[in-house]
C-alpha positions as CSV (number, residue, x, y, z in Angstrom):
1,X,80.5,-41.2,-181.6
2,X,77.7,-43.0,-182.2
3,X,78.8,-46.2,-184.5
4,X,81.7,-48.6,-184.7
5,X,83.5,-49.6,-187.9
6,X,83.9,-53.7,-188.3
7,X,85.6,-56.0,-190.5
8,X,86.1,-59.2,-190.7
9,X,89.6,-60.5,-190.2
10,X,89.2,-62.8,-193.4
11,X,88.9,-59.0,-194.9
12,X,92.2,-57.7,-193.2
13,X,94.1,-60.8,-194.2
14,X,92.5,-60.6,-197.9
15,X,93.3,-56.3,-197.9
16,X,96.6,-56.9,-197.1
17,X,97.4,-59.7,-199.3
18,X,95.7,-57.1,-201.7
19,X,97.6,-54.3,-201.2
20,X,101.0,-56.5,-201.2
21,X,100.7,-57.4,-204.6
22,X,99.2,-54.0,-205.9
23,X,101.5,-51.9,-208.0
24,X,99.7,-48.4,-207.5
25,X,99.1,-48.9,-203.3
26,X,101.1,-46.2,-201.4
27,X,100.5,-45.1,-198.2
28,X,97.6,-45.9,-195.8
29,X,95.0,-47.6,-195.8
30,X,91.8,-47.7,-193.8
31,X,90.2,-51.2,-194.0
32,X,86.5,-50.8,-192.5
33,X,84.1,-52.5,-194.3
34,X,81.0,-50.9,-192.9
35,X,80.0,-48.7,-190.2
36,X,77.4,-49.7,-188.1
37,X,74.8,-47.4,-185.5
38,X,75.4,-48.6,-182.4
39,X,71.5,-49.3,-182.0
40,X,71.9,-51.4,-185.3
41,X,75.1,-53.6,-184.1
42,X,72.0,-54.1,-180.6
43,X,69.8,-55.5,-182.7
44,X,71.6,-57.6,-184.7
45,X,73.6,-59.1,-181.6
46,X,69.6,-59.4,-179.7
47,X,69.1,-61.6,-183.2
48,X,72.0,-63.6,-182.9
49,X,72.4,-64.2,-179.4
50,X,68.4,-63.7,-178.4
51,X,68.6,-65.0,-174.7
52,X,70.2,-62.0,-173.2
53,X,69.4,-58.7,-171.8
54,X,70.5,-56.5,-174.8
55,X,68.4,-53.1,-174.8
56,X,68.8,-49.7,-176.0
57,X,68.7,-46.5,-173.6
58,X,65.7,-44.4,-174.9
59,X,67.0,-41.3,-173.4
60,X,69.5,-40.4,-175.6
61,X,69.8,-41.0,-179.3
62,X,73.0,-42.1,-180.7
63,X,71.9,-42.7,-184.1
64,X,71.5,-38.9,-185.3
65,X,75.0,-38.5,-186.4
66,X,76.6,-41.2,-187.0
67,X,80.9,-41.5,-188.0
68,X,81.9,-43.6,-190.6
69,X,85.5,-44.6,-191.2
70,X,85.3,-44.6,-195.0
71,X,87.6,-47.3,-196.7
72,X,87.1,-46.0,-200.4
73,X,90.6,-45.6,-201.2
74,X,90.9,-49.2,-200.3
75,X,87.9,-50.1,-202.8
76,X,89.1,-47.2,-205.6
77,X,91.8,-49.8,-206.0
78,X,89.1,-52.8,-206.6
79,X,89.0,-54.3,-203.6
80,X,85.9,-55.8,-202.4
81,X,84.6,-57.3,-198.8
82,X,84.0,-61.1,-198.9
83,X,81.3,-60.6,-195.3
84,X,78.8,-58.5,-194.6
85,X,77.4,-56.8,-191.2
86,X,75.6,-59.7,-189.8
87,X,78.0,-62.5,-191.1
88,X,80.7,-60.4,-189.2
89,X,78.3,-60.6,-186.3
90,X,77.2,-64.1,-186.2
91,X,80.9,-65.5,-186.7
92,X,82.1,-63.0,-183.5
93,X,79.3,-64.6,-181.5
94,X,79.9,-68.0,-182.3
95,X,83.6,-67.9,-181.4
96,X,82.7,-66.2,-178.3
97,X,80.5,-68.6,-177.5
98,X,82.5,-71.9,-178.7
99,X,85.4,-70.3,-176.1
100,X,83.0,-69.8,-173.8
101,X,83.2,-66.1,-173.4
102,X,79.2,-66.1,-173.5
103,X,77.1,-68.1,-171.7
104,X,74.7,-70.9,-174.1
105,X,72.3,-69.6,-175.8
């Protein structure tokens, strides 16, 4: 597919809360608050969590056309995200690390 929605679960918790208390909110809702390449979520987690063997495969690119899980209906209704990309990525690595999921850095 060539990229992964994320979201923080502060984000879910908050969007829910939200949507409780919203008068207009019917139906569903996707809560995604960005989509990231797959290359771009590599380099980030390389950034992060530097001492591993994270690489891309050069022979096939999985950037060109990208999905993106769009939660605009979700942000029509004034909902905003409290993380971005790479503070959903650093807090993911840390717990996997503090449970020991990863190896030390």
């Amino acid at each position: 597919m060539g990229s992964i929605a994320l979201v923080h679960i502060e984000d879910i918790c908050s969007a829910h809360i939200f949507l409780t208390e919203h008068a207009k909110a019917e139906g569903r809702y996707k809560c995604s608050s960005q989509s990231c390449t797959l290359s771009n979520l590599a380099t980030l987690l390389s950034k992060v969590y530097w001492n591993t063997n994270i690489y891309r495969k050069t022979e096939k690119n999985y950037d060109k056309v990208p999905s993106v899980i769009s939660s605009k209906k979700l942000q029509d209704l004034g909902f905003s995200y409290k993380h971005d990309l790479e503070d959903i990525i650093y807090q993911t690595l840390m717990c996997f690390l503090d449970y020991g999921y990863l190896p030390p850095v």
